[in-house]
N, C-alpha and C positions, 0 to 999 in steps of 0.2 A: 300650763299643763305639763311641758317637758318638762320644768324643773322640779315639780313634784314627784314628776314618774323619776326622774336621776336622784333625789333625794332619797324615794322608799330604794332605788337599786345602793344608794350608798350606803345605806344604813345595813342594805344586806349583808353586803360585799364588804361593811368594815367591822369583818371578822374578831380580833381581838382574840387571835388564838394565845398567845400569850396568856391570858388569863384563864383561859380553860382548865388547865390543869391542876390550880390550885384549889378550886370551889366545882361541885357537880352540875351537870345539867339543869337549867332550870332557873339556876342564881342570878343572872343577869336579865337585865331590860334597857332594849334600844328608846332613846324617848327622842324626843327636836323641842329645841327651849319655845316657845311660842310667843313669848315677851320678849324682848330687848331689854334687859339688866346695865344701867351706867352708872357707874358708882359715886359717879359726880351728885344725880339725883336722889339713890336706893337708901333708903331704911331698912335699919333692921326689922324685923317681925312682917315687911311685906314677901306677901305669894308668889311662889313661882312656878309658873303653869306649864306643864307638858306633853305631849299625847306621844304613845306607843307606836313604834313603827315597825314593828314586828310581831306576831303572836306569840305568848310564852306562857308553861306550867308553869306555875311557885311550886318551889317544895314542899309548899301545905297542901298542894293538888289544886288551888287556884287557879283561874286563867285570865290573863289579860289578853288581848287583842289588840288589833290595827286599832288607832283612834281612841280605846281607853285613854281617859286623864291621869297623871302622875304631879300629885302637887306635893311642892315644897314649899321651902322659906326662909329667908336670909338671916343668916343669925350673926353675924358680923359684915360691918361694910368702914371703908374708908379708901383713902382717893386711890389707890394701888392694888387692891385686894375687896373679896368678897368671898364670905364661907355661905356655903347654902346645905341643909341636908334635906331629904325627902323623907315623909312622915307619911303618906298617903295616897290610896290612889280612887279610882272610882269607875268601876268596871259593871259593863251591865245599869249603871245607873243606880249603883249600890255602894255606897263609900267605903273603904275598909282601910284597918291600918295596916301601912307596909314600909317598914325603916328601910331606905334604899342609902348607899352612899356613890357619889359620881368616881367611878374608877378611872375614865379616860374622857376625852371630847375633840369634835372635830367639826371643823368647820366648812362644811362642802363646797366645791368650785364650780364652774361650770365645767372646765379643763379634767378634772380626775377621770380617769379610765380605768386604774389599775387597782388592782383589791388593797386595802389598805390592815396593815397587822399592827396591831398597837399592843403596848402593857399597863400595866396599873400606872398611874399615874402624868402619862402622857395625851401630849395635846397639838393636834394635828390643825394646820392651817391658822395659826394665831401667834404670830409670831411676834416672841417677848416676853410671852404669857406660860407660868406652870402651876402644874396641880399638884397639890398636898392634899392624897388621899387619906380619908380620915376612918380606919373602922372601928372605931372604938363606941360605945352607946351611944355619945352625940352622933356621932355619924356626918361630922358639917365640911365635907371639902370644902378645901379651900382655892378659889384662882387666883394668882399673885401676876402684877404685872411688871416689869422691870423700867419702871423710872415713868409711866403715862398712864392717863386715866387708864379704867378698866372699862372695856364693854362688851359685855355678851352677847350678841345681835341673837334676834329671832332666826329660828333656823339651825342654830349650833346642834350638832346631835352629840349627845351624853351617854353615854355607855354607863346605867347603873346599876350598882352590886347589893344584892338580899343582904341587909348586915347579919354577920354570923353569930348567933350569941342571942339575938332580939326575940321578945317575945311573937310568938308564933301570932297572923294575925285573926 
């Protein structure tokens, strides 16, 4: 129970003022990976599941919620690296499309106290490991790891960005 309640306060508290400025109110979605991604095992074209941990307007006037789904899906894998981009989410129990791309991620401790301030393509608690933000219509960040498998444990929280340009869902 504590570690969920320090998980929803990290997700609060990691801010990402950094990316604020560039995109308006609205654009971003805190989510927590829910799978364990290894890239030892992952294929491409499998899902990757996430639930919101914060409430947020889309700029279409949308809302997601605490606990809405954010699914995505692996679009490249190999022993060092994994791209994923998010196509969709599922709020109210109604599916819609929502092209998200992973701007930052972080991996919560039990030790963090302190607000945490990230930028685009930064990656907190996973040390080794960098992100190549993608917002281009794919949308597929990429995590790269430096010289060792790659794995994305359940839990990781993903700072994701409205891609700019996508059709409206």
């Amino acid at each position: 129970m504590r570690l969920r309640i320090f998980r929803r306060l990290a997700a609060a508290t990691l801010c990402w003022a950094a990316l604020a400025p560039a995109q308006s109110p609205g654009r971003f979605v805190q989510v927590e990976l829910e799978n364990t991604i290894k890239t030892k095992k992952a294929k491409v074209g499998e899902k990757v599941r996430t639930k919101v941990m914060a409430d947020v307007v889309l700029p279409n006037g949308r809302k997601l919620i605490l606990g809405d789904v954010v699914i995505g899906e692996l679009r490249a894998v190999d022993a060092n690296s994994v791209a994923i981009s998010f196509d969709q989410a599922v709020a109210n129990g109604k599916k819609m499309t929502l092209p998200l791309s992973i701007r930052a991620a972080m991996m919560p401790t039990s030790t963090e106290r302190e607000r945490v301030v990230a930028k685009a393509g930064d990656v907190v608690g996973l040390d080794g490991v960098t992100l190549q933000v993608d917002d281009s219509p794919q949308h597929a960040s990429k995590f790269q790891s430096s010289g060792q498998e790659l794995q994305l444990k359940h839990g990781l929280l993903l700072m994701l960005g409205v891609v700019e340009g996508a059709p409206a869902p």
